[in-house]
C-alpha positions as CSV (number, residue, x, y, z in Angstrom):
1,X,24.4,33.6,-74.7
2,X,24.6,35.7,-71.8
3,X,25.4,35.3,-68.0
4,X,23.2,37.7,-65.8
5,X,24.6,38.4,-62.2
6,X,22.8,40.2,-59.9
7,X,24.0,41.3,-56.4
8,X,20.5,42.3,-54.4
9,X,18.6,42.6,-50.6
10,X,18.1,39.5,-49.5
11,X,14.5,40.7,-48.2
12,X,13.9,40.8,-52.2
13,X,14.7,37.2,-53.7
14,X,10.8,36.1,-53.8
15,X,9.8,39.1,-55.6
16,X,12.8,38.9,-57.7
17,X,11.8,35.0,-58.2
18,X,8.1,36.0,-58.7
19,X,9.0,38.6,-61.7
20,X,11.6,36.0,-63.1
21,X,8.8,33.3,-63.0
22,X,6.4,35.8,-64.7
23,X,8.7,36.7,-67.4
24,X,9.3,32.7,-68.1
25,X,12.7,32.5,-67.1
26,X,12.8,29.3,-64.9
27,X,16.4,28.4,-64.5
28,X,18.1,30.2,-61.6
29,X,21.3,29.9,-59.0
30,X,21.4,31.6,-55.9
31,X,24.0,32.4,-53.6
32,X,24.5,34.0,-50.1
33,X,26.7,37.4,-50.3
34,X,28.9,39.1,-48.1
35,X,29.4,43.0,-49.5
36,X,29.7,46.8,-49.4
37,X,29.1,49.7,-52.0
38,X,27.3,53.0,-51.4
39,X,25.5,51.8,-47.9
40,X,28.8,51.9,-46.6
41,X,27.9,49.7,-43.8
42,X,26.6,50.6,-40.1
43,X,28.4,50.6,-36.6
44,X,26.7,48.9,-33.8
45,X,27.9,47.9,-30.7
46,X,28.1,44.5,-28.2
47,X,29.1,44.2,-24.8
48,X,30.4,47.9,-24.7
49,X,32.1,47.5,-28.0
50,X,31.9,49.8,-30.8
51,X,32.3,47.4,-33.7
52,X,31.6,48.6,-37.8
53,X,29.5,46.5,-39.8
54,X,30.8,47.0,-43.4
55,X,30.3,43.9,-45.6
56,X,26.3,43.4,-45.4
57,X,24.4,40.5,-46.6
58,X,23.5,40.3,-49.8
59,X,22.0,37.8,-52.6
60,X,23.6,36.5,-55.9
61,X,21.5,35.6,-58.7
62,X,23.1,33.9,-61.5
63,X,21.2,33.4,-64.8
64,X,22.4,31.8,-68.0
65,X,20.2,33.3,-70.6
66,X,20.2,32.9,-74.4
67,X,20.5,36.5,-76.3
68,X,16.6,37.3,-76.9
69,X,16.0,36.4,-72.6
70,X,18.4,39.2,-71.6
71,X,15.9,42.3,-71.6
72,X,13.0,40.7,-69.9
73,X,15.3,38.9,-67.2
74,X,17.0,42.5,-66.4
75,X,13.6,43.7,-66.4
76,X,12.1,41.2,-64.1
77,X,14.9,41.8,-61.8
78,X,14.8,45.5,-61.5
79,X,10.7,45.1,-61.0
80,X,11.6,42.3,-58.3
81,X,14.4,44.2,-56.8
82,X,13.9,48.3,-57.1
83,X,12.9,50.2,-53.7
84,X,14.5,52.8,-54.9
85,X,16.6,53.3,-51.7
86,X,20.5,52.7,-51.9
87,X,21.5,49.3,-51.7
88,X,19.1,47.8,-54.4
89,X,21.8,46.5,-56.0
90,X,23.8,45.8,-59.2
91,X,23.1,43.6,-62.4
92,X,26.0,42.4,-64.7
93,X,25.9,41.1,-67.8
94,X,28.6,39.2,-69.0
95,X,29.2,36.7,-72.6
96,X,29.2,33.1,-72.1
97,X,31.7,31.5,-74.4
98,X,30.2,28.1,-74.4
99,X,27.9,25.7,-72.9
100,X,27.3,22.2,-72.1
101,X,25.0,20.1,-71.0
102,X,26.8,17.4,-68.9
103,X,23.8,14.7,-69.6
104,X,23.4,14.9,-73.4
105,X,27.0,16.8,-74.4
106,X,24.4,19.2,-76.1
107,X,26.3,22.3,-76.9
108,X,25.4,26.5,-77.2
109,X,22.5,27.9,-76.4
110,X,20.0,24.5,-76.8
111,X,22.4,23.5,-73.8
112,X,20.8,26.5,-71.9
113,X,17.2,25.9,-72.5
């Protein structure tokens, strides 16, 4: 069992959701970001004041996948999310010890679904 995190533009999610939907991977959370990497941020300026812009929105996709949905979910993501400009985005993938359904108190990966 995995746990797929993936930081991308927030102009992406329905093509992101679209690809996941395609690849059968149904079960997603989402989250409004606040970040920085290579973009760097802008500078703009209000009422006369210079003012830098360095944590830019962003979206977090969280996905708990069992081990054989890992490829196509990565996949689905980069098809969903690649521009190829900077600023696409990152994808993590980290082990998830256990899981439970809180309904059933089904364990492992038949608790992800």
């Amino acid at each position: 069992m995995k746990l797929i995190i993936a930081y991308i533009q927030p102009h992406a999610l329905n093509d992101v959701k679209q690809e996941l939907y395609k690849a059968e991977v149904y079960k997603v959370s989402i989250t409004n970001a606040l970040g920085c990497g290579q973009q760097k941020g802008y500078t703009e300026q209000y009422r006369g004041v210079e003012t830098e812009v360095n944590l830019l929105k962003k979206v977090r996709v969280e996905i708990a996948v069992n081990d054989n949905f890992v490829k196509p979910t990565v996949d689905a993501i980069i098809r969903g999310a690649r521009s190829g400009e900077i600023g696409d985005g990152k994808i993590f993938i980290l082990p998830i010890e256990e899981t439970i359904r809180i309904r059933t108190g089904e364990t492992g990966s038949v608790a992800i679904g």
